[in-house]
C-alpha positions as CSV (number, residue, x, y, z in Angstrom):
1,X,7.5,-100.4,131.9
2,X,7.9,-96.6,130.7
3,X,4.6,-94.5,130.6
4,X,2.2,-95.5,133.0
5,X,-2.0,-94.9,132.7
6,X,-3.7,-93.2,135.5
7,X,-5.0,-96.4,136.8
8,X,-1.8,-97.9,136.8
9,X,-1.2,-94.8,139.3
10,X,-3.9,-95.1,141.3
11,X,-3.5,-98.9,141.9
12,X,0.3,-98.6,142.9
13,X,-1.3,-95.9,145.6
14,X,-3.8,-98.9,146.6
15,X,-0.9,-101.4,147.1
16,X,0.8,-98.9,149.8
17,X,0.8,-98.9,153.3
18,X,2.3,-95.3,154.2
19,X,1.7,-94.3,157.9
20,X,-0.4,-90.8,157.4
21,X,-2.0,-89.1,159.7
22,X,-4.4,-86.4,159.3
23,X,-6.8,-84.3,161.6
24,X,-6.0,-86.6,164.4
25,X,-6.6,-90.1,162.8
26,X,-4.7,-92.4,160.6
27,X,-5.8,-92.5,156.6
28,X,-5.5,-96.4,155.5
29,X,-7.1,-95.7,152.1
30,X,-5.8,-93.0,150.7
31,X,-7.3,-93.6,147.5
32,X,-11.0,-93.6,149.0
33,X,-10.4,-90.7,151.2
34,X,-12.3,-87.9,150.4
35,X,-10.0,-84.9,150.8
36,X,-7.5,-86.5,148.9
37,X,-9.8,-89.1,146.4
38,X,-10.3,-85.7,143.6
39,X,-7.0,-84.5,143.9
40,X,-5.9,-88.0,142.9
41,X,-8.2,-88.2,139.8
42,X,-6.6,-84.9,138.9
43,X,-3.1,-86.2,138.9
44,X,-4.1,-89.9,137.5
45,X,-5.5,-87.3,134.3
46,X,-1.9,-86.2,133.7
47,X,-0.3,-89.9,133.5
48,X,-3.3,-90.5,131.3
49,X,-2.4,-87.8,129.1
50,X,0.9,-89.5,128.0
51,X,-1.0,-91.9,126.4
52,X,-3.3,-89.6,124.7
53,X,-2.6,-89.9,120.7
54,X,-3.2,-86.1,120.4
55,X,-0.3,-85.0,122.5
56,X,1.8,-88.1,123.3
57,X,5.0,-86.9,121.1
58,X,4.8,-83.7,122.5
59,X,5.3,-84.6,126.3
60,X,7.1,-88.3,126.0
61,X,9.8,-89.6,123.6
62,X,11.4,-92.9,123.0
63,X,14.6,-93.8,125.6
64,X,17.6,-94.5,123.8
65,X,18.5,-97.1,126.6
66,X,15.5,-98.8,127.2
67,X,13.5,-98.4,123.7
68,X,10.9,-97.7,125.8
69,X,8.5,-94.7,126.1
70,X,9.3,-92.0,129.1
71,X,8.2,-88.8,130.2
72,X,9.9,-85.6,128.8
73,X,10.9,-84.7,132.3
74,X,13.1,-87.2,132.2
75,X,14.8,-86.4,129.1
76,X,18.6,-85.4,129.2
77,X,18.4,-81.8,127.6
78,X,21.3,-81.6,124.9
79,X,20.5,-78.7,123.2
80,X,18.0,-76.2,122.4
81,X,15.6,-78.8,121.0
82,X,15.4,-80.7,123.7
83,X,14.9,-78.0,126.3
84,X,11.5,-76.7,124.2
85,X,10.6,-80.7,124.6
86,X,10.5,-80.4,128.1
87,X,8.8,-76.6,128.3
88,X,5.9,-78.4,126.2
89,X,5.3,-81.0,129.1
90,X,5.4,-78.6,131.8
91,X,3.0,-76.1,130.0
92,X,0.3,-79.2,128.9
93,X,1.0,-80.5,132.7
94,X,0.6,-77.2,134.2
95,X,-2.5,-76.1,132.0
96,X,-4.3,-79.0,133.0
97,X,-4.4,-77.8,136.8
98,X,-4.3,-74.1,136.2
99,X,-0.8,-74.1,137.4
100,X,-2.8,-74.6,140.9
101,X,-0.8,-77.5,141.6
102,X,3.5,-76.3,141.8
103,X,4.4,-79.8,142.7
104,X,3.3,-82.3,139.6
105,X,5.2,-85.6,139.1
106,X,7.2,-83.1,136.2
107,X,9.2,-81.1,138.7
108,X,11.1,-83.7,141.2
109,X,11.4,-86.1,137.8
110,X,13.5,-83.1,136.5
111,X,15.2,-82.5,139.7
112,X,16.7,-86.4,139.7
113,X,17.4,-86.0,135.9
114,X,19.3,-83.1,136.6
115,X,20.9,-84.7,139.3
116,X,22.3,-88.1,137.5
117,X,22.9,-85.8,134.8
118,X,25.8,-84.3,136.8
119,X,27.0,-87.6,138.6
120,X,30.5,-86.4,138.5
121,X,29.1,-84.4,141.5
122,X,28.5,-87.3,144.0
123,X,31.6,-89.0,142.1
124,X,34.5,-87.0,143.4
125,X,33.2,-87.6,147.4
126,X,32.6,-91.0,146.3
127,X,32.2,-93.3,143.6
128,X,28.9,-95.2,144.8
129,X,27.1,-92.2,145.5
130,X,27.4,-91.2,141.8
131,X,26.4,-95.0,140.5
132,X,23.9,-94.8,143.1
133,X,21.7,-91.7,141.9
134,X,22.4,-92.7,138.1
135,X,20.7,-95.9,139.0
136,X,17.9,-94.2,141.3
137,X,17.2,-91.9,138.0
138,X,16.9,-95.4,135.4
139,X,14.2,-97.1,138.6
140,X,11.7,-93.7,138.5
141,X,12.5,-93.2,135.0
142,X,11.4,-96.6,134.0
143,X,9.0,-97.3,136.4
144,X,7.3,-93.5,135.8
145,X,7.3,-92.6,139.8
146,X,6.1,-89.6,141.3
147,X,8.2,-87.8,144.0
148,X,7.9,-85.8,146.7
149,X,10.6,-83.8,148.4
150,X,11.0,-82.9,152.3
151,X,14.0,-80.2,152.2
152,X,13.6,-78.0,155.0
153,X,14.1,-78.3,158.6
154,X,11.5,-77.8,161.6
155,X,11.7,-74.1,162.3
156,X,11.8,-74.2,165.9
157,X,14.6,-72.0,166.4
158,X,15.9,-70.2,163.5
159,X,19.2,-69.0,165.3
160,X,20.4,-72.2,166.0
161,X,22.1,-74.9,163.5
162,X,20.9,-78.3,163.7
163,X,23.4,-80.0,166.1
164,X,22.7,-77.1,168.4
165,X,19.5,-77.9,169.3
166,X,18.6,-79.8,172.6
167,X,17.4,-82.7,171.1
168,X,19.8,-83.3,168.5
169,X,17.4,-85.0,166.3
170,X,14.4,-82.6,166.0
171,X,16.7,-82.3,162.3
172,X,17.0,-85.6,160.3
173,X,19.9,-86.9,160.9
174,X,22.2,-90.5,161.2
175,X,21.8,-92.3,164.5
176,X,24.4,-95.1,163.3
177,X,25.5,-96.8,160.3
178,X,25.1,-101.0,159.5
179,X,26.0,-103.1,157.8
180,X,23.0,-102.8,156.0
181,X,22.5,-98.9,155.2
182,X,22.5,-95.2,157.7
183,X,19.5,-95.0,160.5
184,X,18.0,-91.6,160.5
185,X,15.9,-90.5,163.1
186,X,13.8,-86.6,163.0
187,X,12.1,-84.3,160.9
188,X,11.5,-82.9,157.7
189,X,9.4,-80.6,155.7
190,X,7.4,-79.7,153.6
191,X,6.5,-82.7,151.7
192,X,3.7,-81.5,149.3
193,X,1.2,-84.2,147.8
194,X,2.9,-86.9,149.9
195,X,0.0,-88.6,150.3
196,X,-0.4,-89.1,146.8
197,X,3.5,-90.0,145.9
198,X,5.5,-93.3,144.9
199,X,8.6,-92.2,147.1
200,X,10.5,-89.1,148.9
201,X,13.6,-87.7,148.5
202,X,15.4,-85.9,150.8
203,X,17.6,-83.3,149.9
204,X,19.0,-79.7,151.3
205,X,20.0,-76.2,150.2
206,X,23.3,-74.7,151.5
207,X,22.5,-74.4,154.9
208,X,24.8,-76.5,156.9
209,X,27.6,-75.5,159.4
210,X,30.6,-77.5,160.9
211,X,29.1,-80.0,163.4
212,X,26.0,-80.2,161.6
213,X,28.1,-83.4,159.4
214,X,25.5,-86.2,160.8
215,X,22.5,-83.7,158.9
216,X,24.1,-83.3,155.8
217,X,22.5,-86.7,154.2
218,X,20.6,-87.0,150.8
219,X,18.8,-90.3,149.9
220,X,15.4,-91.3,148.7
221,X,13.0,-94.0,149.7
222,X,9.4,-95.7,149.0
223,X,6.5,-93.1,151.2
224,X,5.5,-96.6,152.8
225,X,8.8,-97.2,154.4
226,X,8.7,-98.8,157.8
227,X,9.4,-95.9,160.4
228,X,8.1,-93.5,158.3
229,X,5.5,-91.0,159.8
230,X,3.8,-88.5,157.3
231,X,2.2,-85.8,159.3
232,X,-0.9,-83.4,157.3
233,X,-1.6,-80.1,157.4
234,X,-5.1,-78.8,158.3
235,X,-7.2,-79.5,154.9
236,X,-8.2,-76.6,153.1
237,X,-11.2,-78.8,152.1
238,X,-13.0,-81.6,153.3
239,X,-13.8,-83.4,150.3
240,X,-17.7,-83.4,150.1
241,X,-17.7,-79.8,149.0
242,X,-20.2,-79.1,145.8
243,X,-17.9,-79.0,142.9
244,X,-20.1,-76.3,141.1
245,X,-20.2,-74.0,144.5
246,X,-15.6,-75.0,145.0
247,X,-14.7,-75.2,141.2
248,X,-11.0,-75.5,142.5
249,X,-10.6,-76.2,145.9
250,X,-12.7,-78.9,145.3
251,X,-9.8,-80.7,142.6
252,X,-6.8,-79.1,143.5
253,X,-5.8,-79.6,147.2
254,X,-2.1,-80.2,147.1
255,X,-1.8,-81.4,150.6
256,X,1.4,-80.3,152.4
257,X,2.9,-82.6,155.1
258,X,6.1,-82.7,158.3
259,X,8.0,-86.3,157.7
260,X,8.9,-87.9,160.7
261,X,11.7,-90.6,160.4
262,X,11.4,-93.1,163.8
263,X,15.0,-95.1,163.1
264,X,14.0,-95.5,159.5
265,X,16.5,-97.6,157.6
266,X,18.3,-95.9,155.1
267,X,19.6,-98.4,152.1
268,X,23.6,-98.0,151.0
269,X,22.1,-98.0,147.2
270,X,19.8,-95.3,148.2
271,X,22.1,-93.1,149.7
272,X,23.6,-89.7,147.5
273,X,25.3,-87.8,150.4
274,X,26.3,-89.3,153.6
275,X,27.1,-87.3,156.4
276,X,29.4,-84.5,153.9
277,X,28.6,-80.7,154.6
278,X,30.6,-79.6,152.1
279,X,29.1,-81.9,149.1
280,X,25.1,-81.1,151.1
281,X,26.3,-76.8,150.7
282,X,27.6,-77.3,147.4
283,X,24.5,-79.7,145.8
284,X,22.3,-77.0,144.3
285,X,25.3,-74.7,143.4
286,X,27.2,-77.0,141.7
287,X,24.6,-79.7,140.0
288,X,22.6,-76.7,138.6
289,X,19.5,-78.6,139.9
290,X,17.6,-76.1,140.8
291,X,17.8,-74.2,137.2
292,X,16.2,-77.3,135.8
293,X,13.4,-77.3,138.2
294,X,13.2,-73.6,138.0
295,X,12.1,-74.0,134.4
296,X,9.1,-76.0,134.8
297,X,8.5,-73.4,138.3
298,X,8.6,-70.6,136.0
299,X,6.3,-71.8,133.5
300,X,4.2,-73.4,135.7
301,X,4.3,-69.6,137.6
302,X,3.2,-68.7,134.1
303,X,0.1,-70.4,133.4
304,X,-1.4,-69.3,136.9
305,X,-0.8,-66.0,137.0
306,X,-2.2,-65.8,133.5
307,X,-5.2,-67.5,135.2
308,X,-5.8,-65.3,137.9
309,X,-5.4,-62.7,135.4
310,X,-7.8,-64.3,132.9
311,X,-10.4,-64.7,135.6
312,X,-9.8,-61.5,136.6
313,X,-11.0,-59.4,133.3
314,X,-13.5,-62.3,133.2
315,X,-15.5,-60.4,136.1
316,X,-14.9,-57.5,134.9
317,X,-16.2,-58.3,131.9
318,X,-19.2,-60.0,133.4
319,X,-20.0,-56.9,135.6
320,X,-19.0,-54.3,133.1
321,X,-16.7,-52.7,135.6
322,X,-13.8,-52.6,133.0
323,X,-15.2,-49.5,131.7
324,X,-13.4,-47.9,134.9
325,X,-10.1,-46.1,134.6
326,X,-9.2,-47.8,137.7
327,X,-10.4,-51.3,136.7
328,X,-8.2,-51.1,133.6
329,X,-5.1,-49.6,135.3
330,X,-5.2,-53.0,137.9
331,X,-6.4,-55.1,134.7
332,X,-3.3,-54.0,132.7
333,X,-0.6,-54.6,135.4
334,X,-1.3,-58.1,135.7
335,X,-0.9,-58.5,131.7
336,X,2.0,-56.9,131.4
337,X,3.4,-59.2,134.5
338,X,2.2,-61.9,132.3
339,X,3.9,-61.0,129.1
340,X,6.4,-60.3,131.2
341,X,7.2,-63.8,132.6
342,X,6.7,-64.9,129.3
343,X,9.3,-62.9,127.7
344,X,11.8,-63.6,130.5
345,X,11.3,-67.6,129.7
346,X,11.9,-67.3,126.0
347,X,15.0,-65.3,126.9
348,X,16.3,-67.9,129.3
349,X,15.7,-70.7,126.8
350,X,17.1,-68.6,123.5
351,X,19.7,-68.1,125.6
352,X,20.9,-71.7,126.8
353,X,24.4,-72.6,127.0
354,X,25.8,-76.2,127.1
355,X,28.0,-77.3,130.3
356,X,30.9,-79.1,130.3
357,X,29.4,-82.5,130.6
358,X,27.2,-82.3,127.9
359,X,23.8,-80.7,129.8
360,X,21.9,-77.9,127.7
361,X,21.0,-75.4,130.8
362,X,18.9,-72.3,130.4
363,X,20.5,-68.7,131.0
364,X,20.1,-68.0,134.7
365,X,19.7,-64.3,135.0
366,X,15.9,-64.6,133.6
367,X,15.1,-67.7,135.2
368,X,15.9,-66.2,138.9
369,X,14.0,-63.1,137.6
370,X,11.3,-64.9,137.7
371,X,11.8,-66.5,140.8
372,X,12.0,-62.4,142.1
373,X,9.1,-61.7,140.4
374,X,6.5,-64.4,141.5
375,X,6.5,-64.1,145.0
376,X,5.5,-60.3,144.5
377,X,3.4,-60.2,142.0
378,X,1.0,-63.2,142.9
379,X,0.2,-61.9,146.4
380,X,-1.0,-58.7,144.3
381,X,-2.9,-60.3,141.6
382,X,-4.9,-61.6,144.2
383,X,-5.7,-58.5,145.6
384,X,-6.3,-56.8,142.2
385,X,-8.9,-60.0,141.9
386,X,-10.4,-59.1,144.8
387,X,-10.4,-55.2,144.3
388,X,-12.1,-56.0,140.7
389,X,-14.8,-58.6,142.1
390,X,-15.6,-56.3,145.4
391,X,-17.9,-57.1,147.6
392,X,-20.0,-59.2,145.6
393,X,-17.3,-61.8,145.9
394,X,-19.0,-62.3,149.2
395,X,-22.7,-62.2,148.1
396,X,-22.6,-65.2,145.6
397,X,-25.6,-67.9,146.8
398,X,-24.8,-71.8,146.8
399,X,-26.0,-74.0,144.2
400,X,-28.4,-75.6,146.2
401,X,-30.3,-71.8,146.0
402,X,-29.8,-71.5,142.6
403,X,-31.2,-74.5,141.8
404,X,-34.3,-73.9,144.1
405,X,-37.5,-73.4,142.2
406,X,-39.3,-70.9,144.7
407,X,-37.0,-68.4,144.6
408,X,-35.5,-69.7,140.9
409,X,-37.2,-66.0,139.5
410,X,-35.2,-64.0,142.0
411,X,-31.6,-66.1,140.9
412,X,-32.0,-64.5,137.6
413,X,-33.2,-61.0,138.1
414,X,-30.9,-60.3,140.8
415,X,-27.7,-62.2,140.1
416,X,-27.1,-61.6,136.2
417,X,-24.8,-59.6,134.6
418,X,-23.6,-57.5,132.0
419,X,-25.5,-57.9,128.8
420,X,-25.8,-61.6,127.9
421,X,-24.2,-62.8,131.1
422,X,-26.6,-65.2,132.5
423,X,-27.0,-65.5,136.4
424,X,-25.4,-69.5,136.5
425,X,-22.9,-68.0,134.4
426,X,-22.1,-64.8,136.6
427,X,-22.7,-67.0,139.7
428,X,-20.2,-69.6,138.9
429,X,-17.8,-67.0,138.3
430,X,-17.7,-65.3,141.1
431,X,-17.5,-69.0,142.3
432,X,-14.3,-69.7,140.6
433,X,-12.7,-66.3,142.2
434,X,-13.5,-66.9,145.6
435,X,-11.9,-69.9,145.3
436,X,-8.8,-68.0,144.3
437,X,-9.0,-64.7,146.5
438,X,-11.0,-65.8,149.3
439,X,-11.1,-69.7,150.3
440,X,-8.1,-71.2,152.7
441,X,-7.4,-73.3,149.4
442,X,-6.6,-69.6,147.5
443,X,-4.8,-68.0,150.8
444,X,-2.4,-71.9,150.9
445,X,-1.9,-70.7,147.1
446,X,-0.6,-67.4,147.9
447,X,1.5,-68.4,150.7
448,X,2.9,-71.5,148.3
449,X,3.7,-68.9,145.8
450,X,5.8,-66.9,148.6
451,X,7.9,-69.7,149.4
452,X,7.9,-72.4,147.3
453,X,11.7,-71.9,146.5
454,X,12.3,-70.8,149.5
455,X,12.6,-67.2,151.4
456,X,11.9,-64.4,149.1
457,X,14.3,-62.2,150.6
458,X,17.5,-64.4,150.3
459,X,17.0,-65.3,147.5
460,X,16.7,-61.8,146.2
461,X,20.3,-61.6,148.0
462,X,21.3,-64.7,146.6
463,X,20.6,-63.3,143.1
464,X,22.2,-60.3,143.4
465,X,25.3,-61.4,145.1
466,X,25.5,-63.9,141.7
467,X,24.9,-61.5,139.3
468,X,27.8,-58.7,141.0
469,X,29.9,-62.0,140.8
470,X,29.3,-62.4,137.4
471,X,29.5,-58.7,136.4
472,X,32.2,-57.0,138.6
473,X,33.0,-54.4,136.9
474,X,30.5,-51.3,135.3
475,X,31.9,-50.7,131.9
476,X,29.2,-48.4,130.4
477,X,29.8,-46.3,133.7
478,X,33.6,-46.1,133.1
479,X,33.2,-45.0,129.7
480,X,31.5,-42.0,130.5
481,X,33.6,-41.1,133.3
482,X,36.6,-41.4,130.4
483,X,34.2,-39.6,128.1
484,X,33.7,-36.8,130.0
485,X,37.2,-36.5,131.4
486,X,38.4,-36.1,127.9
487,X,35.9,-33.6,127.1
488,X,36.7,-31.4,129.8
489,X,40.8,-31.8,129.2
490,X,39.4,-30.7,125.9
491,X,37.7,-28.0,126.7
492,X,35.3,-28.7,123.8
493,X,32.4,-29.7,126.6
């Protein structure tokens, strides 16, 4: 099949029966629902895009096994070439939503790449589970499927491992095995856009502990699987909001969602890791999977940072507040956080090196810079936006006032701008901010931002317990010491 249309998306959606529940009733066409019928159109755009003449070599090349045309994300990276084919994917992907939406078909396509890439991984536990995820990457890969992931576990008590818990499955986990694959029974989250996907897979960062062995599982499965419960968040919109008065949350709601497994059956061919701790710690360490994925999170981290800053010294702009030493000082700190991010991903992919199996990976250091960096900074973008559009973010009619003609004279005196910045224009502005800064849609974005790869703080600790293992000694330090030393035996200091 290769490249599939947007309608060819949205039909497979139609053809599903996935069990999801949301606001306390059960969603049967998700396709015609309204919190999720926009959001859908949004994605079914970015399959359409690989068949847009314009851009289609850019973001899709021709597989050398099949002859048939795939998506970039699921191109093997060999060298440096290849890694710039994939960075021009994620930035068309990620420009088309603004970056608003940090879990596009691009970044679990690239996660499963990554993975068959290093099949020798799976391989030396056992030999099936490294056929098994090589053949799992040719079925999504041909058949162009979107993914969702659920890799955490319910945080009902943080100090206790998973087989500690009273109910030893409140954590997904193996009931029994048959002849016929592993039955998992529990919970996992945080599957974002599951509504919307082809399939889930389920994978974990190093986390487990001994007697946690009936946890440490990896497989992947259809979202409709019998057994299968998918559990919704609150909406951060309700799907009949005016587009013009919710510019963004009216598109972009990436619905998050709990997975509940009730004795789902597990398939042997779909299974990657069964019941291993060591091979479910080491995953992410060894496979590098997370460096891939980190690639299109940085650049997608990119693109919406640069949009909050863009709309940013758009109201300033607009209001002529940028004349203020204080307005420029905020205005500056999120460009230089832009350029910033930028520079850092140029470095990483300069600097790729090429692993002993073949796979062109980008320079870590940079990459998990990034990662650092994000979590920080977007939180204060958002209040720079909010310090630059002030109160008036909260005095911004609807567009059923605007478009009133008995107070139509007022909506223009009193709601323009700076010179030749009509009221609509200044209006719809303001609009497009609140979205950002103000809406639950914005405050989900922030909080995504936080922990979309995972708790800020260990990773910070993560990052700097690699680099000190990576750099243990301090060279330039020693050579001063020496330096001086000598000077002083010298007496010529």
């Amino acid at each position: 099949m290769g490249i599939r249309t947007g309608e060819d998306y949205i039909n497979c959606l139609k053809s599903k029966q996935a069990e999801i529940w949301m606001g306390g009733k059960r969603i049967t066409d998700v396709v015609n629902e309204p919190v999720f019928k926009q959001p859908i159109k949004e994605l079914a755009s970015l399959y359409d895009m690989q068949h847009d003449p314009d851009i289609q070599e850019e973001i899709t090349h021709i597989c050398k096994e099949t002859g048939e045309r795939v998506n970039n994300a699921f191109l093997i990276p060999r060298n440096g070439e290849d890694l710039q084919k994939r960075r021009r994917l994620y930035e068309v992907w990620a420009e088309a939503t603004f970056g608003l939406m940090g879990r596009t078909p691009d970044f679990l396509s690239t996660v499963v790449t990554s993975m068959a890439t290093n099949d020798w991984f799976f391989r030396q536990y056992e030999e099936q589970w490294g056929e098994n995820i090589v053949n799992y990457y040719r079925y999504i890969r041909d058949n162009d499927l979107f993914l969702t992931n659920a890799i955490t576990n319910p945080q009902n008590d943080r100090s206790k491992s998973s087989h500690e818990h009273g109910d030893i499955y409140t954590h997904l986990g193996v009931v029994k095995e048959t002849d016929d694959g592993l039955i998992v029974r529990g919970s996992k989250m945080i599957a974002t856009l599951a509504p919307m996907t082809d399939e889930v897979i389920i994978y974990s960062y190093q986390s487990f502990k001994p007697g946690d062995e009936k946890y440490a599982i990896s497989f992947a499965l259809p979202i409709d699987t019998p057994g299968l419960r998918i559990l919704c968040r609150e909406q951060t919109q309700n799907g009949t909001l005016s587009i013009w008065d919710h510019p963004l949350a009216s598109r972009y709601e990436e619905m998050d969602a709990v997975l509940v497994f009730n004795n789902v059956l597990v398939p042997w061919e779909r299974m990657f890791i069964n019941q291993n701790v060591e091979a479910g710690n080491l995953l992410c360490q060894k496979t590098g999977i997370n460096l891939q994925a980190t690639h299109q999170s940085g650049i997608r981290g990119l693109v919406k940072f640069s949009f909050v800053t863009e709309v940013a010294r758009n109201i300033a702009d607009a209001t002529g507040s940028d004349g203020s030493l204080n307005i420029q000082n905020l205005l500056a700190k999120l460009i230089q956080t832009v350029e910033t991010i930028r520079a850092l991903l140029r470095i990483a992919e300069y600097e790729y090196e090429i692993t002993s199996n073949g796979e062109a990976v980008l320079n870590d250091i940079p990459l998990e810079t990034i990662r650092g960096i994000l979590p920080n900074m977007y939180p204060k973008a958002i209040e720079a936006l909010q310090t630059v559009g002030a109160r008036e973010l909260l005095m911004m009619p609807s567009e059923r006032d605007f478009l009133n003609p008995e107070f139509s004279e007022d909506m223009n005196k009193y709601f323009s701008g700076h010179t030749g910045v009509s009221a609509e224009k200044r209006i719809r502005l303001f609009k497009l901010a609140w979205d950002l800064c103000g809406e639950a849609f914005g405050q989900r974005l922030v909080q995504y931002e936080r922990y979309y790869s995972g708790d800020p703080i260990r990773e910070m600790t993560t990052f700097y317990n690699m680099y000190k293992k990576n750099r243990p000694t301090y060279p330039m330090v020693e050579k001063s010491l020496e330096g001086t030393l000598e000077l002083t035996k010298s007496n010529t200091f």
